[in-house]
C-alpha positions as CSV (number, residue, x, y, z in Angstrom):
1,X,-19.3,191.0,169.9
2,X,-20.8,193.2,172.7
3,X,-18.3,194.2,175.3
4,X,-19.4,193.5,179.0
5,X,-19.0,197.1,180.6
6,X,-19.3,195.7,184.1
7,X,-17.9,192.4,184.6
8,X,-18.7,190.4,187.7
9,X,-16.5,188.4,189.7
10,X,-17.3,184.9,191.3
11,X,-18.9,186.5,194.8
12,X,-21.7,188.6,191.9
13,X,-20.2,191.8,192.7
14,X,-19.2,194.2,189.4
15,X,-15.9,196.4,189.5
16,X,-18.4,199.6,189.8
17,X,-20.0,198.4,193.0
18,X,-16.5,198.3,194.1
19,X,-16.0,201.8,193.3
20,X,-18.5,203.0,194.4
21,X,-17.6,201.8,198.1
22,X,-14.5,203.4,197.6
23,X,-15.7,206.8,196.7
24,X,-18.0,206.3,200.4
25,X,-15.4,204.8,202.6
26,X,-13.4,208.5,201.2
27,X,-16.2,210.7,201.9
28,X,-17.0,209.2,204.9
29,X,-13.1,209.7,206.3
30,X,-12.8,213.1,204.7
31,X,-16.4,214.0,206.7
32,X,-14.7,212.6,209.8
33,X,-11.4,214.0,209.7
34,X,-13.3,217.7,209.1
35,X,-16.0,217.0,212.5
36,X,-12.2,216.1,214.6
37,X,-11.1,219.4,213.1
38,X,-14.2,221.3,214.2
39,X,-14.5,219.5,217.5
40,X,-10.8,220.4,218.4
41,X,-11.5,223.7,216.7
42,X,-14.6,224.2,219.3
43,X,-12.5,223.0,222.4
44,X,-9.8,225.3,221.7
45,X,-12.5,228.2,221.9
46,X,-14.2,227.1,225.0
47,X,-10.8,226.7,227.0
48,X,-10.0,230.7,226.5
């Protein structure tokens, strides 16, 4: 009996797909928290 490596739930999308968006949505807040960083970083300089 073959085991199914990526199941699918009952909207067709697997566990991995899932994932996957997680990994982004973490990237993409990690990317955004280091541009607020910078962008304070830069208006710090500019004020002295």
């Amino acid at each position: 009996m073959k085991k199914d490596t990526n199941p699918i739930d009952k909207n067709g999308f697997s566990e991995r797909f899932f994932e996957e968006l997680t990994k982004e949505y973490d990237k993409a807040n990690t990317f955004a928290d280091k541009q607020k960083e910078l962008k304070h970083k830069h208006t710090q300089s500019t004020l002295r």
